[in-house]
C-alpha positions in Angstrom: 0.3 27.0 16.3 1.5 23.5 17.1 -0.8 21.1 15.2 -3.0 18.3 17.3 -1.4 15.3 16.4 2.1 14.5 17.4 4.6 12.3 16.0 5.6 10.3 19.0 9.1 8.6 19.8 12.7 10.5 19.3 14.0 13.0 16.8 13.6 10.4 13.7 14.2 7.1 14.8 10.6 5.8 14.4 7.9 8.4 14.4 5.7 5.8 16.4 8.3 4.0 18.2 6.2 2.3 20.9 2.6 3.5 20.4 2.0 1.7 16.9 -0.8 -0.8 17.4 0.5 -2.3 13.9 3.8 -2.7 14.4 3.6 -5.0 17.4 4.4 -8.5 16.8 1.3 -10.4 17.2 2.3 -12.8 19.9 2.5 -9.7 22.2 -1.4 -8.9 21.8 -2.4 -12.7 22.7 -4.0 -12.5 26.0 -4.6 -16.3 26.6 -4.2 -19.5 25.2 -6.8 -20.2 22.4 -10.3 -21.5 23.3 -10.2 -24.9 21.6 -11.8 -28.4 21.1 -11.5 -31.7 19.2 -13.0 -32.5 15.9 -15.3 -35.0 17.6 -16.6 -32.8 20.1 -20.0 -32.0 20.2 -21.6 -28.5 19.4 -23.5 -28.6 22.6 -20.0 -28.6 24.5 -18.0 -26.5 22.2 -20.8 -23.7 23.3 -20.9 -24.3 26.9 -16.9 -23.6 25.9 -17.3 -20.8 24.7 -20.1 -19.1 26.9 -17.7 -20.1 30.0 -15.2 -18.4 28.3 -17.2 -15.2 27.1 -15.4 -16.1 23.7 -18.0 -15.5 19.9 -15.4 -18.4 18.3 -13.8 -21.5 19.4 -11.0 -23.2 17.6 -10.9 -26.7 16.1 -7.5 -28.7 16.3 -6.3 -32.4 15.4 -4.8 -34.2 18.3 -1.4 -32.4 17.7 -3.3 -29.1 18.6 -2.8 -28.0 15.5 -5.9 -25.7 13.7 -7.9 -27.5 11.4 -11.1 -25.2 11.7 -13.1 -22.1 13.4 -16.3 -22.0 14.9 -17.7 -18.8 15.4 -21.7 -17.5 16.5 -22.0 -16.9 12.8 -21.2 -20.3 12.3 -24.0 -21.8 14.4 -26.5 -19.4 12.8 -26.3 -20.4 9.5 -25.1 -24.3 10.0 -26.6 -25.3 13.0 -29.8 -23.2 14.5 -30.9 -22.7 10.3 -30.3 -26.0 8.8 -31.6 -27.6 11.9 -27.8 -29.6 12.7 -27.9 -31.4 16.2 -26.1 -29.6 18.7 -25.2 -33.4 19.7 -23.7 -33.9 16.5 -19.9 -33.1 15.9 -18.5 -29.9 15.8 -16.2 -30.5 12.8 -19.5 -31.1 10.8 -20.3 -27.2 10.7 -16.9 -25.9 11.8 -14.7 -23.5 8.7 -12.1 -25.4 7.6 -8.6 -24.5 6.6 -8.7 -21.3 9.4 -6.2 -18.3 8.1 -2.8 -19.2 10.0 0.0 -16.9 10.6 3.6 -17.5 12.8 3.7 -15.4 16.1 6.6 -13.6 15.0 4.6 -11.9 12.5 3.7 -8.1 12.7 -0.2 -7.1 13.7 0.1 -5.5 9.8 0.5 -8.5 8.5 -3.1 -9.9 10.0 -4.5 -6.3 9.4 -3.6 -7.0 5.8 -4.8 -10.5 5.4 -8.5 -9.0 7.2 -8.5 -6.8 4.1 -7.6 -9.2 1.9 -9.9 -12.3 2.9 -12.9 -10.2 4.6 -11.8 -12.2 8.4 -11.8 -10.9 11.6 -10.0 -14.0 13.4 -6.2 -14.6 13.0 -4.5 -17.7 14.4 -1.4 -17.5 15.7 1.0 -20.6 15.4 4.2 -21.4 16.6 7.3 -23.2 15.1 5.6 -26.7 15.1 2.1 -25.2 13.7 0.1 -26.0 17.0 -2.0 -23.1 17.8 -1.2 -20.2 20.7 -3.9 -17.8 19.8 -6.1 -16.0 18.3 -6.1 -12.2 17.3 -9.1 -10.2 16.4 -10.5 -7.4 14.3 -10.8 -5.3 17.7 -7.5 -7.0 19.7 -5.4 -4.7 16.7 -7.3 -1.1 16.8 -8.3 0.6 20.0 -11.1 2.5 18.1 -13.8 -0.9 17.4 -15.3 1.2 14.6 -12.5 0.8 12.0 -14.3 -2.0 9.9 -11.5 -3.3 8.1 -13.2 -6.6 7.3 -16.8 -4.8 6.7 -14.5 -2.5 4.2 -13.2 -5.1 2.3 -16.6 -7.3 2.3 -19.2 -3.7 1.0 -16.3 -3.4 -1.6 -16.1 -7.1 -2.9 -20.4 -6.7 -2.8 -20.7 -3.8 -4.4 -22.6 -3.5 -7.4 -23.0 0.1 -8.2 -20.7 3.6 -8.0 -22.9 4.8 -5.2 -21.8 1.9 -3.0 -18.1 2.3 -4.1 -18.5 5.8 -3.4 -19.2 4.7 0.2 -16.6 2.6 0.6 -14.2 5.1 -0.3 -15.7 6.9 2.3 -15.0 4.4 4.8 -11.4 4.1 3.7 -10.7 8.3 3.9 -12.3 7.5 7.6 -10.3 4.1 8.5 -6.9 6.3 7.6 -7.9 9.0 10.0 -8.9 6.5 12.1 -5.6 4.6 12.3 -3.9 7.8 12.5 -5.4 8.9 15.8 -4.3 5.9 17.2 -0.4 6.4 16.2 -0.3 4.0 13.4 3.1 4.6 11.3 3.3 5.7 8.0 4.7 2.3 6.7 2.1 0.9 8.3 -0.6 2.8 7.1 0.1 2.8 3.5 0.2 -0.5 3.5 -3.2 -1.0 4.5 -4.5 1.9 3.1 -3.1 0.7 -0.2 -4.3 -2.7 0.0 -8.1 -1.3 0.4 -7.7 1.1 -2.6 -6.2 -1.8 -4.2 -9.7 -3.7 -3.9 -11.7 -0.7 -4.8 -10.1 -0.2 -7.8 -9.9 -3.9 -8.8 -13.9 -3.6 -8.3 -13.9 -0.6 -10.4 -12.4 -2.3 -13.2 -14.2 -5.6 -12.6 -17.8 -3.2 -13.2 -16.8 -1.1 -15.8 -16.4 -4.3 -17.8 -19.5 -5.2 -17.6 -20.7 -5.5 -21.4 -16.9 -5.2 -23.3 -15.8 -8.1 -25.4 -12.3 -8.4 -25.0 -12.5 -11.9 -26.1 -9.0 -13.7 -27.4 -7.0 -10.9 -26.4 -5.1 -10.5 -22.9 -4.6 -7.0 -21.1 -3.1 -5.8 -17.3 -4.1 -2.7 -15.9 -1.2 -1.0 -15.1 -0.8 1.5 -11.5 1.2 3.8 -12.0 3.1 6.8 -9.8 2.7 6.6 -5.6 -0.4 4.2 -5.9 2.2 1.8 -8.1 4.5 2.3 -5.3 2.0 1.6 -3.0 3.0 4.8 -0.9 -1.0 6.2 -1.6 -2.1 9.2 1.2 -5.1 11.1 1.5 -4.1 12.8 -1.3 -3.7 10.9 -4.1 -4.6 11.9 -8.1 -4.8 8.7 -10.9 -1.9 7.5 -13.0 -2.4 4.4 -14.5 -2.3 2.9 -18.3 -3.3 -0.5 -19.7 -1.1 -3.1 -21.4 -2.0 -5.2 -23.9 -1.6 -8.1 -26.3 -3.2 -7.8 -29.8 -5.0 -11.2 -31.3 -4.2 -12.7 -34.6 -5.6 -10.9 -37.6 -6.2 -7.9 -35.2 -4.2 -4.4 -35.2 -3.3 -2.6 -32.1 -5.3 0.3 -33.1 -8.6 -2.1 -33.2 -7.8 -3.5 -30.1 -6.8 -0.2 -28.8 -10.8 1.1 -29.7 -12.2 -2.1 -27.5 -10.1 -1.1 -24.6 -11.3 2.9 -24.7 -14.7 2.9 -23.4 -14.2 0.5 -20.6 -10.9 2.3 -19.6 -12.8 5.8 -19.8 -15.4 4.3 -17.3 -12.9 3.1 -15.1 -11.1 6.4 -14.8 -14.3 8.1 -14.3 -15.4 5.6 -11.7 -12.0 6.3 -9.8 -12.5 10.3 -10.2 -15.8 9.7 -8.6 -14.2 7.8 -5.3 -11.8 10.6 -4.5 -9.3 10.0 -7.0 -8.9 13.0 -9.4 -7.9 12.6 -12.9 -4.6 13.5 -13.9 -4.2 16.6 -15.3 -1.2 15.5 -17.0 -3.7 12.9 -18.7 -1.4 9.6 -17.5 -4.5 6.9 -17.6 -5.3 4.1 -18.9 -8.6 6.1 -20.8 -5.7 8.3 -22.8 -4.6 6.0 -25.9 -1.2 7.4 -25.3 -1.2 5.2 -22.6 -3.5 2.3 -23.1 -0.6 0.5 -25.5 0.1 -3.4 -26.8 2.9 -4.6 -25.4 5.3 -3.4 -27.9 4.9 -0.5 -27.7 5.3 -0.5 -24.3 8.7 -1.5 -24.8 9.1 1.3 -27.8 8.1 3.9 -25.8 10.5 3.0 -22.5 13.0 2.3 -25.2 12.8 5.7 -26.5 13.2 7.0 -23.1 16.2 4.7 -22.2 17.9 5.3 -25.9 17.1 8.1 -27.1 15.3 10.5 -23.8 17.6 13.9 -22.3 16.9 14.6 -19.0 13.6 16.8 -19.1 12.2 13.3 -20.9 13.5 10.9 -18.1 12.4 13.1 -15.8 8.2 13.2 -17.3 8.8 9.4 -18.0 9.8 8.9 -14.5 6.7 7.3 -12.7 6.3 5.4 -15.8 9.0 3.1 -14.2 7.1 2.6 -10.8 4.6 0.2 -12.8 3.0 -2.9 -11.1 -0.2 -4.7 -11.8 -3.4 -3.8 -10.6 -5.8 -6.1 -12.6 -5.7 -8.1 -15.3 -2.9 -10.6 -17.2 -0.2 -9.8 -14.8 2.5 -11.7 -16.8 2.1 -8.5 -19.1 3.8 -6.7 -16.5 6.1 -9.2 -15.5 7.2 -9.6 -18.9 7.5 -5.4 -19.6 9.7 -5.9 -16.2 12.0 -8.4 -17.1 12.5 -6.3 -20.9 13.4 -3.6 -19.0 15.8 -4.9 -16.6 17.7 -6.7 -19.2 18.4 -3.2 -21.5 19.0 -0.7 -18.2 20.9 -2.4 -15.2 24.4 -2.2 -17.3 23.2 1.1 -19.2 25.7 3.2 -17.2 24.8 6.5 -19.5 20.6 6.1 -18.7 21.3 5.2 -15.8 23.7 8.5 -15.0 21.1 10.6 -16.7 18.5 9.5 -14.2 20.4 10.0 -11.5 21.7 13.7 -12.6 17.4 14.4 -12.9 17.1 12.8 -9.0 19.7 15.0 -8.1 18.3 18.3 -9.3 15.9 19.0 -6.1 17.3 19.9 -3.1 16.7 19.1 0.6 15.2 22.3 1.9 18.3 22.7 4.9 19.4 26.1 5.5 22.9 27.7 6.2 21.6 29.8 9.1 18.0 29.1 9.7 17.2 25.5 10.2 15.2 25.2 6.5 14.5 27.2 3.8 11.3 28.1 3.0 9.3 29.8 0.0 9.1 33.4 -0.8 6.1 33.1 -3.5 3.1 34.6 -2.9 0.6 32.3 -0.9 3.4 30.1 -0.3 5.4 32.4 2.2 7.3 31.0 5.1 6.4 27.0 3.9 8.4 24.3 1.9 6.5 21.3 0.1 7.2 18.0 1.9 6.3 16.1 -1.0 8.3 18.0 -3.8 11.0 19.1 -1.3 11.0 15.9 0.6 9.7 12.3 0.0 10.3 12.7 -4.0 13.9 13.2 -2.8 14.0 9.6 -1.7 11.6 8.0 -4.2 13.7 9.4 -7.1 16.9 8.3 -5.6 15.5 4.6 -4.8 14.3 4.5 -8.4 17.8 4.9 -10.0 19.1 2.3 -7.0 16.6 -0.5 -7.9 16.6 0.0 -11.7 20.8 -0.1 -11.4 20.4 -3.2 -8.9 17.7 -4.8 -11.5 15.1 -4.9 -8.4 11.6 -5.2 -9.4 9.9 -3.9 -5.9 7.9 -0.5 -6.6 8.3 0.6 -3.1 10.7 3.2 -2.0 11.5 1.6 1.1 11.5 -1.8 -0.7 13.8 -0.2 -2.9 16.2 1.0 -0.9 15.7 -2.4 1.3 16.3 -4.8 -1.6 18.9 -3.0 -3.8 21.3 -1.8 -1.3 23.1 -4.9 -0.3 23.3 -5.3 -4.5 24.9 -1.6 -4.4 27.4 -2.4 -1.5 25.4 -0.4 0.6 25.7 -0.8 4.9 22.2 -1.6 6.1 22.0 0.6 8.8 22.7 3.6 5.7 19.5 2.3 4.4 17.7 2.2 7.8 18.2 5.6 8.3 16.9 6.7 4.8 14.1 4.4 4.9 12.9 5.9 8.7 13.3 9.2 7.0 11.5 8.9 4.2 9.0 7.3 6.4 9.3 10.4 9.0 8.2 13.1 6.3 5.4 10.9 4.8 4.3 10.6 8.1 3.9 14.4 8.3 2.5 14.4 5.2 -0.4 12.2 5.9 -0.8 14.4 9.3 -1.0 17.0 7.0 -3.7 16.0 5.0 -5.9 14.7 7.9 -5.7 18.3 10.3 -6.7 19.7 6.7 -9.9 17.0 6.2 -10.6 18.0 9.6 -10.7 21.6 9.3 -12.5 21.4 5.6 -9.4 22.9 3.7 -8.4 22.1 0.5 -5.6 19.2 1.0 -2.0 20.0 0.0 1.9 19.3 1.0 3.0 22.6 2.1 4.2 23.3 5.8 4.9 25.9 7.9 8.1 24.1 9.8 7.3 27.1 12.9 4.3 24.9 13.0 5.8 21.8 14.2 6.6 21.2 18.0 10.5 21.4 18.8 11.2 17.3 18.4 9.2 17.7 15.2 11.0 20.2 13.9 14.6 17.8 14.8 12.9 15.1 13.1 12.2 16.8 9.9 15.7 18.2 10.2 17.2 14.9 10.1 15.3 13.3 7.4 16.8 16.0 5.8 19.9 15.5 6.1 19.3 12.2 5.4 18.1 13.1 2.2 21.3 14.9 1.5 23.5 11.7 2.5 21.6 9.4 0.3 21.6 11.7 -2.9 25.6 12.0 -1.6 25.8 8.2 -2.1 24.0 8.9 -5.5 26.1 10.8 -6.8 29.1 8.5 -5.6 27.6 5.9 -7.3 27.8 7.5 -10.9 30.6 10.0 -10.3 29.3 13.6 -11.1 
């Protein structure tokens, strides 16, 4: 049975080539020049404005048309009918200053992530000279008008409580299947979705330190795994550890026993919006985990120095670390540590590599893939084990050779290739692949929401429709060409 949702466009090239509302550049969703008045002019006129012009905001510009302000119906609510203001008075009286700005050029992900980010549902588009062209809303980047990014991103920055955070996990399972329905890519989509999950745990942590005295000491909440490469799905267990620094006169241990309950909370706060705790015990509420920075840099050293191949390979997401909360100069400093002792360590790095190498693309001789025999697996292969890992192994060894310090696979690839000697359009095509399976993936995982199954990676490829099933072939054999170039890169 072919499943509902297709991945549009050709065989790999972009699995949403053409039908992804967010990567559209945002000059080609303006549909008119910007509603707009002076500084000076009077509320009473900037309304008729915008009631001729069946707009809810007007924009505010100097005499240069560049924005200086926003004026929405929210705006004369609370500044002009409530505090009683003159509608004859001046508009830029009761207008928001300092409007959110971004160039034409930029992608509609880039204002879907700054609505997440700063709770807005108005972007202004500007163009070389910084005069305004437009304006892009909330509903001008979804077809569906029941997304809610900005309500998302506002009930999680108000919420005071695990059953509201509970909800607003909610609402971010439904945005992603939202977003989906509407063919948005899954660059795209982790992105966003990553941003929002990003917030909710940030609000986690903020809570569950309600009451802890962590006075004179400084700590950083580490994310660890696919949420620290921001390549989060549906489907998506907790790793994540604290760093910290331990005062004067204070041991690590004692600080250590500060840090426990809050980081216990936090990890059951998490569990409790969808996030399961990981059964290999990699969080911040573990005190293997939750270390001073020190021993931070003992324990990668160990790995680096001292670690054979089944080590590196358990150690492994350790290396995708990036700051979720906190001092993030902890992490910055841990980063710089580590590039200095691994991008000339030819014999970690080789060691790494030889554990990236050791799963296979599943590409048959004579059948186009090869699937599992195992009981309750027949007939399937596991597009995260047997598929994306392929890529965000290899991209790990490439960015910790090229001393990059993005977390992202595709950043990875994107940033340390031209240090590597790589040709871009090599990269492309392993970055659209990589992209390609985590877009079934996530397909995956919302046909299984759907039909109130358990979520999991394993596919059926007799499943897929025929360009599917060429799509997956090629990210495939993608897979294979980039662990090739691997293995160039360190002679096996």
């Amino acid at each position: 049975m072919n499943d509902a949702i297709p991945l549009s466009g050709p065989a790999l090239a972009d699995p949403c080539a053409g039908h992804d509302p967010l990567a559209a550049p945002l000059q080609s969703l303006v549909k008119r020049p910007p509603v707009s008045c002076g500084q000076n002019t009077p509320v009473r006129q900037a309304l008729d404005a915008m009631r001729t012009s069946q707009v809810g905001s007007i924009l505010v510009t100097d005499r240069l048309e560049r924005p200086v302000g926003v004026f929405t119906l929210r705006d004369l609510r609370d500044r002009v009918v409530l505090p009683g203001y003159g509608v004859d008075e001046p508009i830029g009286g009761v207008m928001s200053p300092q409007p959110f700005c971004l160039p034409q050029e930029a992608l509609a992900v880039d204002a879907a992530l700054a609505m997440a980010q700063r709770s807005i549902r108005h972007v202004i588009l500007t163009d070389s000279a910084g005069c305004a062209v437009g304006v892009v809303s909330e509903r001008d980047l979804f077809a569906l008008q029941q997304t809610g990014l900005s309500r998302i991103a506002t009930a999680i920055r108000g919420a005071d409580g695990l059953d509201r955070l509970v909800a607003a996990a909610d609402d971010i399972r439904a945005l992603a299947r939202n977003l989906m329905t509407q063919g948005v890519g899954a660059e795209q989509l982790t992105r966003l979705i990553s941003e929002l999950n990003d917030q909710l745990g940030q609000r986690i942590i903020h809570l569950a330190l309600a009451g802890v005295d962590l006075a004179g000491a400084d700590w950083c909440w580490l994310a660890l795994g696919s949420e620290g490469r921001y390549e989060q799905t549906l489907l998506t267990d907790q790793d994540n550890g604290l760093v910290f620094t331990v005062p004067a006169g204070e041991t690590a241990d004692a600080m250590r026993s500060r840090l426990q309950p809050f980081a216990r909370r936090a990890n059951e706060w998490l569990a409790a919006c969808g996030f399961p705790l990981c059964q290999g015990g990699i969080m911040a509420s573990n005190p293997r985990w939750c270390l001073s920075l020190d021993e931070w840099q003992q324990s990668f050293g160990d790995w680096i120095f001292q670690g054979d191949a089944p080590v590196l390979l358990n150690a492994s997401i350790f290396f995708d670390f990036r700051t979720l909360a906190g001092e993030a100069r902890l992490a910055r400093e841990l980063r710089d540590w580590l590039h200095l002792r691994i991008r000339d360590n030819q014999h970690f790095l080789k060691r790494m590599a030889g554990n990236a190498l050791g799963k296979h693309p599943p590409l048959g001789l004579v059948r186009d893939f090869v699937v599992d025999a195992a009981a309750g697996q027949v007939g399937t292969l596991d597009l995260k084990a047997s598929g994306t890992a392929i890529f965000v192994d290899a991209a790990r060894v490439m960015a910790l050779a090229a001393g990059e310090s993005a977390t992202g696979t595709a950043a990875r690839l994107r940033g340390s290739g031209p240090r590597l000697g790589l040709e871009a359009d090599e990269v492309q095509g392993w970055v659209e692949a990589f992209h390609f399976i985590q877009q079934l993936r996530m397909r995956r995982h919302h046909l299984q929401l759907g039909r109130g199954e358990a979520m999991h990676n394993r596919l059926d490829p007799d499943s897929l429709s025929a360009m599917d099933r060429l799509g997956l072939k090629e990210a495939f054999r993608q897979g294979k060409r980039l662990q090739a170039r691997l293995e160039e890169l360190y002679q096996f």
